[in-house]
N, C-alpha and C positions, 0 to 999 in steps of 0.2 A: 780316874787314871786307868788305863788299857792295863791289861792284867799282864802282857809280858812289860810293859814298863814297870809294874809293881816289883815282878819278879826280880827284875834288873836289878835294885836295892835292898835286897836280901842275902843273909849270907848261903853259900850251895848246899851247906847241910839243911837249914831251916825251908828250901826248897824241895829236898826228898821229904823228909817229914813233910810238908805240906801239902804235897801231892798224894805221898800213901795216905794220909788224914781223910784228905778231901774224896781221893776216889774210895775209900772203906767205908766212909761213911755215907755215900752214895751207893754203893752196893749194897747196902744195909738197907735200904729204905729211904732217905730221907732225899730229895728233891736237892742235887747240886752239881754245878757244872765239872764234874769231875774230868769228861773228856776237852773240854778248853783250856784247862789246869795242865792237863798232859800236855797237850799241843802247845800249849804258848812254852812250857819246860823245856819241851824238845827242841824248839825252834830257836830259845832260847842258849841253850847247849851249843847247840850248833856254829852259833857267834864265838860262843866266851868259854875258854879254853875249863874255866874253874869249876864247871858239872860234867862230870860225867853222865855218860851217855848208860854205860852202864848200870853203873848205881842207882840212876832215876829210874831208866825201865824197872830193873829188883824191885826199888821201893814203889814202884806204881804195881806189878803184879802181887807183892804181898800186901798191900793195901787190897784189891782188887778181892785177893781168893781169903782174906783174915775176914774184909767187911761182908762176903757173902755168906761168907759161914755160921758168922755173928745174926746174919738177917734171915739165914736158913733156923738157926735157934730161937729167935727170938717166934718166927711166922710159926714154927711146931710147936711152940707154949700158948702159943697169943691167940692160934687157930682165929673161924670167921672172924669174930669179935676184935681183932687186932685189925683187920682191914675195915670194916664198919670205920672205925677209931681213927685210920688213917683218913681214909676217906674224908670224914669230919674235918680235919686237921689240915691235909692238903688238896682239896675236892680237886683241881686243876689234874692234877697226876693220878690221885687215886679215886676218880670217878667209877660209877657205876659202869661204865661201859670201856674204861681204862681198865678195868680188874676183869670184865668180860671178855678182852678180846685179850687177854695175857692168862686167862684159862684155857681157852679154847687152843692157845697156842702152843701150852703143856701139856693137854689130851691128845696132841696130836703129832706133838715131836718127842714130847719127853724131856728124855737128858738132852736132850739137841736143844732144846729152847734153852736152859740153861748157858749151853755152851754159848750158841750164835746170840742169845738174848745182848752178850758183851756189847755188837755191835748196834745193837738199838736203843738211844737212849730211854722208853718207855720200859723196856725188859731188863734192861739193865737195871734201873731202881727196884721192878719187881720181883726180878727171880731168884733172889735170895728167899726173903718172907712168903711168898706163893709158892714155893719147892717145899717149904716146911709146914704154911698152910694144905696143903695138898698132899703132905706126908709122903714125899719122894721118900726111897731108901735112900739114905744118907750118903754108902757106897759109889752109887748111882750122882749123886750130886755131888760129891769133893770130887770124882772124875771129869766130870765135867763143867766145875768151876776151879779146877788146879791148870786143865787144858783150855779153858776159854780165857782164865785173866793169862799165864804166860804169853797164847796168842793175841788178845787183845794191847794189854797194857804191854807189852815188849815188843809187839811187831807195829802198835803204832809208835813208839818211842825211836823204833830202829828207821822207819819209813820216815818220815818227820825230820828226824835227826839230817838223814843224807839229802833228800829234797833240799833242806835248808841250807846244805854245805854248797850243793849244787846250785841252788836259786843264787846267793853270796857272792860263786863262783860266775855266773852269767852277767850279774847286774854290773861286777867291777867290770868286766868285759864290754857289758853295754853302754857303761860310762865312756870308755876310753870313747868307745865307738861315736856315740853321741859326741863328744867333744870334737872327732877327727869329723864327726857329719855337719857340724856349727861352725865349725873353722871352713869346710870347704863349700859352705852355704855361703857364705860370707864372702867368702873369696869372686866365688862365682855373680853375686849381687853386685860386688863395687866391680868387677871386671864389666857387667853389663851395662849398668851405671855410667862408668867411663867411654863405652861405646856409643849409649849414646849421646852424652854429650859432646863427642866429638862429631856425632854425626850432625847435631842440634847447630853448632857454633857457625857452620857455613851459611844454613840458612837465618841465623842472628844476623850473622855478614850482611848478607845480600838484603836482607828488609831497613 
């Protein structure tokens, strides 16, 4: 089943909850489609009067900056030995050279990798656990994972949200359209149609 159909059959609260779930638990570390979760939420919002639009971004940013915090904690106890561990566990995500190009991405931007990591899904599972493995000051990272999830998870919920109201608002409009472009297709085929058959009948005549 398509996951905004999923969503369709749930009630709107089990939808927040399951979005801040999914995206905290993604920011944490662990490998899941947190930003499909959003999108299909939002897009979903957009149709059905019973999510707000509101509420879902909230619960998608404190999912967002609870789960990074959590994987900020977990990477500053865990240190190397907890990426090793991952690695073992999810080689796809947390490959050797997955974990090499999301260091080099935090020696070289710092809290900015933190922040912008939001919008990539590789940085985005890592830069909780690697901010904490790498002993970011703390400071230094709730600044810039309080500012990256409000920006991410809120401003794609808010983008999302309107696209979809607008996309809704085109297609009824393309419908009508299309029906007014089918009727006067139509129209125009049996008027040619008839043309030429009346041109046809003379020479049926004459043969």
């Amino acid at each position: 089943m398509h996951v905004q159909e999923w969503l369709e059959t749930v009630p709107a609260v089990a939808v927040y909850a399951l979005v801040g779930l999914v995206i905290g638990l993604e920011s944490l570390g662990i490998p899941l489609p947190g930003e499909i979760i959003l999108v299909s939420s939002a897009l979903l919002a957009s149709q059905h009067g019973a999510i707000d639009p509101v509420v879902l971004g909230a619960s998608a940013t404190a999912g967002a900056i609870i789960g990074d915090s959590i994987g900020y904690a977990i990477g500053r106890k865990g240190g190397r030995p907890l990426l090793a561990w991952l690695g073992k566990k999810f080689p796809k995500h947390f490959s050797e050279g997955h974990i090499a190009t999301a260091e080099r991405s935090f020696e070289k931007w710092g809290m900015w990798a933190v922040f912008f990591g939001r919008f990539v899904a590789l940085l985005r599972i890592f830069a909780g656990p690697l901010a904490g493995v790498l002993r970011m000051p703390y400071w230094k990272f709730l600044i810039a994972n309080v500012l990256g999830g409000i920006v991410w998870a809120g401003g794609t919920t808010a983008v999302i949200y309107y696209v979809g109201i607008v996309a809704e608002s085109w297609l009824k409009r393309f419908s009508w359209l299309g029906l007014v472009a089918a009727v006067l297709v139509g129209l125009t085929s049996m008027l040619v149609l008839k043309r030429k058959a009346k041109k046809a009948q003379p020479v049926t005549a004459a043969e």
